[in-house]
N, CA, C and O atoms as a DFTB+ gen file, in Angstrom:
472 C
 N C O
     1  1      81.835     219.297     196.929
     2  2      82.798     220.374     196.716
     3  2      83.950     219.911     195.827
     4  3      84.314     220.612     194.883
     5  1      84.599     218.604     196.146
     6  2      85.475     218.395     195.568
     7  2      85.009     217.819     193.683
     8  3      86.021     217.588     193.022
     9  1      84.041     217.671     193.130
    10  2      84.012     217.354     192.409
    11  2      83.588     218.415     191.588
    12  3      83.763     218.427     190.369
    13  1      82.919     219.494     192.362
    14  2      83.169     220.912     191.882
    15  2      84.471     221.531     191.241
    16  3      84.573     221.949     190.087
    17  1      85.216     221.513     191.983
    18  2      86.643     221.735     192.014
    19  2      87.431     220.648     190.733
    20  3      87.993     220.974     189.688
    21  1      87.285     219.821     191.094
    22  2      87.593     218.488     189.778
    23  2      86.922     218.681     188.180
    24  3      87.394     218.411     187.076
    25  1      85.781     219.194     188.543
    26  2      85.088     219.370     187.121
    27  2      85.568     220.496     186.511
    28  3      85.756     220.322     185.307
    29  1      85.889     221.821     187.001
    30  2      86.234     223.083     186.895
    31  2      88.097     222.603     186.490
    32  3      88.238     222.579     185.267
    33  1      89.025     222.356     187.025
    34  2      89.571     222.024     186.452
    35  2      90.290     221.045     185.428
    36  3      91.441     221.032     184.992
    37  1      88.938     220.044     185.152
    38  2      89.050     219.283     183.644
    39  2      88.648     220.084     182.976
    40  3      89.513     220.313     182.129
    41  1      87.506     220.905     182.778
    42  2      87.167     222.397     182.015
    43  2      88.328     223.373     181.130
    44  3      88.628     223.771     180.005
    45  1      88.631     223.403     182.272
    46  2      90.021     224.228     182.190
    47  2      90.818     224.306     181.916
    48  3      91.549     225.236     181.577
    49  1      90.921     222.760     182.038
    50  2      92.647     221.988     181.093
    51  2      91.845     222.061     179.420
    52  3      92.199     222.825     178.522
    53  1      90.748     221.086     179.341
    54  2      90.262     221.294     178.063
    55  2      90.112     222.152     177.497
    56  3      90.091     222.002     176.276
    57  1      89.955     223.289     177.966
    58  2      90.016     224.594     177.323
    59  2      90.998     225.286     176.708
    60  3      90.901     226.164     175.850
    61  1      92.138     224.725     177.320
    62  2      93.166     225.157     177.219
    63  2      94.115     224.232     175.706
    64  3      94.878     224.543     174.791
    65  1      93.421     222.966     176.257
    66  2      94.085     222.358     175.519
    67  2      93.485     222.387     173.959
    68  3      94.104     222.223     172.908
    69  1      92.247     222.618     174.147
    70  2      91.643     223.069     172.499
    71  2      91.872     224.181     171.839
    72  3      91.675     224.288     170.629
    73  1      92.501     225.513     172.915
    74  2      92.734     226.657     172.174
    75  2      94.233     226.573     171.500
    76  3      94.709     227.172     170.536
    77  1      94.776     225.608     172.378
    78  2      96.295     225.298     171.501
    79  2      96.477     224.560     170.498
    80  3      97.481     224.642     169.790
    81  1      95.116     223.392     170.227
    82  2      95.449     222.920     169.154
    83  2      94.750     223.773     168.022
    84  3      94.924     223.513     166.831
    85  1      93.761     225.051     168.569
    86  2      93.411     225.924     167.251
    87  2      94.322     226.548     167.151
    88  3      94.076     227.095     166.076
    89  1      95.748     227.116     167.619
    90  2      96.702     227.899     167.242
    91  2      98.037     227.617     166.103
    92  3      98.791     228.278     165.388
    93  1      97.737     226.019     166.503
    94  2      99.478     225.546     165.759
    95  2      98.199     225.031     164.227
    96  3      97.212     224.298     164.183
    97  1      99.004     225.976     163.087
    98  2      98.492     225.464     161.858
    99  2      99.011     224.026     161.166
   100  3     100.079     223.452     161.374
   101  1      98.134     223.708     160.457
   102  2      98.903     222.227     159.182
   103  2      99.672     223.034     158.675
   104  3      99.710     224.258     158.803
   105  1     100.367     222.280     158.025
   106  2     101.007     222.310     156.747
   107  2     100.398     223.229     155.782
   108  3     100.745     224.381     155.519
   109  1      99.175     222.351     155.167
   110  2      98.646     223.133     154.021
   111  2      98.111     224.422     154.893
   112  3      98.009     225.225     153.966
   113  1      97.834     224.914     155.686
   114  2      97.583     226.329     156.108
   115  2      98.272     226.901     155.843
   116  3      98.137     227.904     155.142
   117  1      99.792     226.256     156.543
   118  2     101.064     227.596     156.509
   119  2     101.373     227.645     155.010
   120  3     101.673     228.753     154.566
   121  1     101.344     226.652     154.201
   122  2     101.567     226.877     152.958
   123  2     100.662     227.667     151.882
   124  3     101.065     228.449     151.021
   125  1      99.211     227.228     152.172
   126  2      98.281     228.683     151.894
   127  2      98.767     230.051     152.140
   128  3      98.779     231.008     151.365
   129  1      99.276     229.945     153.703
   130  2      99.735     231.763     154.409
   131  2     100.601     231.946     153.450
   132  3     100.520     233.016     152.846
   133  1     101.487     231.126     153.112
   134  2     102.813     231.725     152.775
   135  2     102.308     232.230     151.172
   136  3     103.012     233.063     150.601
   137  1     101.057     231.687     150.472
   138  2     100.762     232.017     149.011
   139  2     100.112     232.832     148.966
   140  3     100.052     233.567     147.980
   141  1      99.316     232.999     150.150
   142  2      98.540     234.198     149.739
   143  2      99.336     235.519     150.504
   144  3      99.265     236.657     150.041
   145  1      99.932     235.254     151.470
   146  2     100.874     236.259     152.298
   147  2     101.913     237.368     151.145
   148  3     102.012     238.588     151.011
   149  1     102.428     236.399     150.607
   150  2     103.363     236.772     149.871
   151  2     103.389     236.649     148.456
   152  3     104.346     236.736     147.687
   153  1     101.849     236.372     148.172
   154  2     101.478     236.540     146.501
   155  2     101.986     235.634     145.738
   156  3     102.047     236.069     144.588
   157  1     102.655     233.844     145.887
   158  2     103.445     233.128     145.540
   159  2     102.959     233.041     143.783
   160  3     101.854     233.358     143.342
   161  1     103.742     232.693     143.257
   162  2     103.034     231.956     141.494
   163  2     103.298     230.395     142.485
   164  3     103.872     230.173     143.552
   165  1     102.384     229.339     141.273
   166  2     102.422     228.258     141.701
   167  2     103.813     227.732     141.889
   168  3     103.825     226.635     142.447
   169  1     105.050     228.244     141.558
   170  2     106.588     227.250     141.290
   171  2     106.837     227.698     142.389
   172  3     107.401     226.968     143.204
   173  1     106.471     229.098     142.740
   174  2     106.933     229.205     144.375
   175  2     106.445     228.529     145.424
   176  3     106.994     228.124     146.448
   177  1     105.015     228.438     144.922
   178  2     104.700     227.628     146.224
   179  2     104.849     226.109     146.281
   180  3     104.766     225.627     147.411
   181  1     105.036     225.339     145.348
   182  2     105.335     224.220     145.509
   183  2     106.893     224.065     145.922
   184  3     107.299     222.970     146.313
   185  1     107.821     225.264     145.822
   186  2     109.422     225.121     146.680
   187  2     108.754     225.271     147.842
   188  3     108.690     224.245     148.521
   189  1     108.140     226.421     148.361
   190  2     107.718     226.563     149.766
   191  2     107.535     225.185     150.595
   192  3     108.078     224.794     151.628
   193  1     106.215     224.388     149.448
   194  2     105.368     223.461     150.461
   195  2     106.883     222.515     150.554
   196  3     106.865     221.948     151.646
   197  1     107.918     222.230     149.934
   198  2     108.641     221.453     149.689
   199  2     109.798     221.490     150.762
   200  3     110.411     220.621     151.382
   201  1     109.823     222.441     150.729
   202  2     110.403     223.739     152.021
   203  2     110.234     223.223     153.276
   204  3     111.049     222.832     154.111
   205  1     108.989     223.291     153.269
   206  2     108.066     223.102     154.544
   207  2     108.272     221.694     154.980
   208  3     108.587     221.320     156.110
   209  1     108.011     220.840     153.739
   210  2     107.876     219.760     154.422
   211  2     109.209     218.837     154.653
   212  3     109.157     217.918     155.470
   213  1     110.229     219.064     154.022
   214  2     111.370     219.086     154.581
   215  2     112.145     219.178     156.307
   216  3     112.759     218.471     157.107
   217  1     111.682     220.356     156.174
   218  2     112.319     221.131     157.874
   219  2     111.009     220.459     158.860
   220  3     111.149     220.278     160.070
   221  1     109.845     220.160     158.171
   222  2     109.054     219.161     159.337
   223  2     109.787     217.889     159.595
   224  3     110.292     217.452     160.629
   225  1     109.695     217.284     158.075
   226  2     110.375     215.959     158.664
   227  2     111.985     215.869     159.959
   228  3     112.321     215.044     160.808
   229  1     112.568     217.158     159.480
   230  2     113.669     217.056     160.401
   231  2     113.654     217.531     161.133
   232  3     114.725     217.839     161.657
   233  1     112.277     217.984     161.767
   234  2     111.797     218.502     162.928
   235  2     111.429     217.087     163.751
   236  3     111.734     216.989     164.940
   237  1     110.771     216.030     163.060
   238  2     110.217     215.166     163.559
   239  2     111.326     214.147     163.712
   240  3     111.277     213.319     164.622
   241  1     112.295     214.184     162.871
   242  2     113.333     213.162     163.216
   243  2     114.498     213.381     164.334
   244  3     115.299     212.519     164.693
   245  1     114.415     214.789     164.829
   246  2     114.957     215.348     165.987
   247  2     115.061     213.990     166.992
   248  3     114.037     213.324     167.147
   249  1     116.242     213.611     167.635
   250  2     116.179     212.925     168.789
   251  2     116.728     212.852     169.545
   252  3     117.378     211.855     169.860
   253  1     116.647     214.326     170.366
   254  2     117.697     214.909     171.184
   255  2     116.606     214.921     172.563
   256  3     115.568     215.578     172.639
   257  1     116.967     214.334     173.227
   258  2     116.683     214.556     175.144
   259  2     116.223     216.349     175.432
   260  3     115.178     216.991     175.529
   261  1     117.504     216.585     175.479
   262  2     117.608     217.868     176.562
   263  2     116.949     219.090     175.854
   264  3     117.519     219.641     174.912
   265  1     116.241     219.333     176.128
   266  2     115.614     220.730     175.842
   267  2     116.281     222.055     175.415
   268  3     115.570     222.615     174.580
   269  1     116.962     222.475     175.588
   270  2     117.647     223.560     175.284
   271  2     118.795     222.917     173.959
   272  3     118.743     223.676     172.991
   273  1     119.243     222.372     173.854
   274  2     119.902     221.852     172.604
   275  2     118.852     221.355     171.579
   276  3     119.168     221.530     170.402
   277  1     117.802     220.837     171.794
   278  2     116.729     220.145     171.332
   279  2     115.971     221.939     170.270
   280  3     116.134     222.209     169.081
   281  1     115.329     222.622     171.173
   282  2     115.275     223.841     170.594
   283  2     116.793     224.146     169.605
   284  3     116.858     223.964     168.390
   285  1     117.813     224.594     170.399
   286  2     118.285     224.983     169.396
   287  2     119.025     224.289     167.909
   288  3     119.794     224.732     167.056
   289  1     118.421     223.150     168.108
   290  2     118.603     222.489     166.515
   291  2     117.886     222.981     165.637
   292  3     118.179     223.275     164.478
   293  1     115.987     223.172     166.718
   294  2     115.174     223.261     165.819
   295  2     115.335     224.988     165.351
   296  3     114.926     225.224     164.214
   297  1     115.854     226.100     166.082
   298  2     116.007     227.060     165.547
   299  2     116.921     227.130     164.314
   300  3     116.528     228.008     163.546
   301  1     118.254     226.344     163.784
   302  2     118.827     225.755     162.974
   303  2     118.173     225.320     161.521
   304  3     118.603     225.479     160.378
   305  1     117.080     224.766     161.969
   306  2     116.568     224.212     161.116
   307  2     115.550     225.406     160.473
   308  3     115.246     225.349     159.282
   309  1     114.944     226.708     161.520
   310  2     114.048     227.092     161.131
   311  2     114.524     228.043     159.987
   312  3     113.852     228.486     159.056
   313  1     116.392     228.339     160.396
   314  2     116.889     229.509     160.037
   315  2     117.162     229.121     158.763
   316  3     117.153     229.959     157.862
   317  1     117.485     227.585     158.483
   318  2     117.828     226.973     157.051
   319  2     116.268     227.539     156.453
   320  3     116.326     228.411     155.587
   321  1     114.714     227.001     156.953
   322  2     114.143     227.386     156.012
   323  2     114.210     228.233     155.728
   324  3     114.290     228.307     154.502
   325  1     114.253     229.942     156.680
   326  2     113.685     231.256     156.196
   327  2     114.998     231.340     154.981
   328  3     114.548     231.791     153.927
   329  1     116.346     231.044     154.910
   330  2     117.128     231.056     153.937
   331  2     116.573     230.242     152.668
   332  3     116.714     230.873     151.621
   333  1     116.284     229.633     152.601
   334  2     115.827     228.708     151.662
   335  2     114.492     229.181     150.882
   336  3     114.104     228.725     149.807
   337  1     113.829     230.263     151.702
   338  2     112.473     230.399     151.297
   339  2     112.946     231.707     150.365
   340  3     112.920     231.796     149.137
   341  1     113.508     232.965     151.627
   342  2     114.192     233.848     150.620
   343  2     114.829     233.642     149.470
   344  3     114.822     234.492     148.580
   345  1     115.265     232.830     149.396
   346  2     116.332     232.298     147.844
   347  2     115.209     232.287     146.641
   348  3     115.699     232.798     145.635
   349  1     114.063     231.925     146.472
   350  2     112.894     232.249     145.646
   351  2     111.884     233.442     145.580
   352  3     111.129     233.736     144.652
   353  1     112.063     234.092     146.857
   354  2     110.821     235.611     146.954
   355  2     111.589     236.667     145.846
   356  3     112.813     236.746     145.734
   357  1     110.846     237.265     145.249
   358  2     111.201     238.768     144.788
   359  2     111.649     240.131     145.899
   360  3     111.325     240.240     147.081
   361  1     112.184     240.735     145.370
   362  2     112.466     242.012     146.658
   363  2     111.200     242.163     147.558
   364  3     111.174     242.061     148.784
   365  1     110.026     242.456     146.620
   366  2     109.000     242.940     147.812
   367  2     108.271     241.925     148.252
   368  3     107.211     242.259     148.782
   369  1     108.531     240.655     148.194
   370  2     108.020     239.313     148.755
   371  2     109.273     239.127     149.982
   372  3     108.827     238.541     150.968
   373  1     110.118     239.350     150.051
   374  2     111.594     239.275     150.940
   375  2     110.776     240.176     152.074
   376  3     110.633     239.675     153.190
   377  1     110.141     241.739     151.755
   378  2     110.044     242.405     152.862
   379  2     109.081     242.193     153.467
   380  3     109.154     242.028     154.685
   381  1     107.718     242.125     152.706
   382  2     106.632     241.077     153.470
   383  2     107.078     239.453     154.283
   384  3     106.419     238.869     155.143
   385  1     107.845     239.203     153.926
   386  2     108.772     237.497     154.883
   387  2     109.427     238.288     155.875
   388  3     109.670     237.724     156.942
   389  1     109.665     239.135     155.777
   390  2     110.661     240.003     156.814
   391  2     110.059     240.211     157.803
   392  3     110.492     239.936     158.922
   393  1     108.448     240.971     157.465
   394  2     107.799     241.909     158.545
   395  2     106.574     240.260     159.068
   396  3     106.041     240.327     160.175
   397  1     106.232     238.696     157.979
   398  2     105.596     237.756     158.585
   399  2     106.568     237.398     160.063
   400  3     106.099     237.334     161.199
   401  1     107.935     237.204     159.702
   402  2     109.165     236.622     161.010
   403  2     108.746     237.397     161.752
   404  3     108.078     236.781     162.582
   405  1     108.744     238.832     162.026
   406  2     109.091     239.641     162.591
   407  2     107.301     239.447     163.694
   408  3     107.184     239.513     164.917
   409  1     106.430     239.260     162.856
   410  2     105.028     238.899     163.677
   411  2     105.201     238.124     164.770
   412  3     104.974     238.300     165.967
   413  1     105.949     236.621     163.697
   414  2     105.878     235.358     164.630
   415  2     106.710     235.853     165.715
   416  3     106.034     236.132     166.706
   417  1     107.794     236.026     165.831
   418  2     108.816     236.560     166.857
   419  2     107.897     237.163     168.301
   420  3     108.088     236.769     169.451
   421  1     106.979     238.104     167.913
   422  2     106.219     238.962     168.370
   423  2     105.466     238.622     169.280
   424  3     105.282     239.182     170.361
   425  1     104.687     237.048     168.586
   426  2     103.651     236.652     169.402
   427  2     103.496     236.268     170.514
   428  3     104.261     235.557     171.166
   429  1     101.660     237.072     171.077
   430  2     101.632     236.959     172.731
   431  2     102.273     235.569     172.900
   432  3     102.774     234.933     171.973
   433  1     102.192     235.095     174.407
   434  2     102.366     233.676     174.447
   435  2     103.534     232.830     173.939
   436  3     103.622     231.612     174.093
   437  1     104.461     233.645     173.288
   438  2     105.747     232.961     172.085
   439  2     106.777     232.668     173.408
   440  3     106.870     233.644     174.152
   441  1     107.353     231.793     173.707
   442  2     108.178     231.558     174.836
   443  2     109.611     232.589     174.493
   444  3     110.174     232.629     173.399
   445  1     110.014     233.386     175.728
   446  2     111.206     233.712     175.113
   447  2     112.468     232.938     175.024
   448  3     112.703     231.814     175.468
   449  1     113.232     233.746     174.371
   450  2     114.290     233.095     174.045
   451  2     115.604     234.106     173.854
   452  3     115.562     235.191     173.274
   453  1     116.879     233.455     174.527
   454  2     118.009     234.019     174.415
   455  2     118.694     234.211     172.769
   456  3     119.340     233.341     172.186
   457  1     118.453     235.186     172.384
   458  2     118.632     235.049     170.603
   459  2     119.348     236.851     170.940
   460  3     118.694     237.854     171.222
   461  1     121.080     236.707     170.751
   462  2     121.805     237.306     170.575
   463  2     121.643     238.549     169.142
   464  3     121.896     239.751     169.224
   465  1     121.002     237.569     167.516
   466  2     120.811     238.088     166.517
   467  2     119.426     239.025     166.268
   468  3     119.202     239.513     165.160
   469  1     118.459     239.237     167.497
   470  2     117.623     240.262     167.099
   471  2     118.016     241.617     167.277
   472  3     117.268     242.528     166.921
């Protein structure tokens, strides 16, 4: 019985744990999304990927303990990119970035969050 029970939940964790690593994209994905999302020419998308890989590294150099300050650096950081990204879109590339945020925000599963500015 018990190894019933043991097998079913290593299953379970693995399952879990493979559907999360199919959810969080690379780099070059999100930087694909963002070219084909928003129709980039190549100068845009190489600010994007540049963009991108920027706010990773200072995602990764984060070295804050506490969780709730820890997030909100990284929201800081996310808000520098979407500024940074807008600064290169055309008007109707701005409203397609508008209504991509507005997805991510959206998503099932997205932890909430106390965010005064929606």
């Amino acid at each position: 019985m018990y190894k019933i029970i043991i097998s079913a939940v290593l299953f379970f964790s693995f399952f879990a744990i493979s559907a999360n690593a199919q959810m969080r994209m690379t780099h070059q994905d999100r930087v694909k999304q963002y070219q084909e999302r928003l129709k980039l020419n190549d100068t845009q998308t190489a600010k994007v990927d540049s963009i991108l890989t920027t706010s990773e590294n200072e995602m990764k150099n984060l070295n804050i303990e506490d969780r709730d300050q820890r997030r909100a650096e990284m929201m800081k950081i996310r808000e520098k990119v979407n500024i940074e990204i807008e600064k290169i879109l055309t008007a109707e590339q701005k409203e397609e970035f508008t209504k991509m945020n507005k997805e991510r925000m959206n998503r099932p599963n997205r932890p909430q969050q106390n965010n005064e500015n929606k």
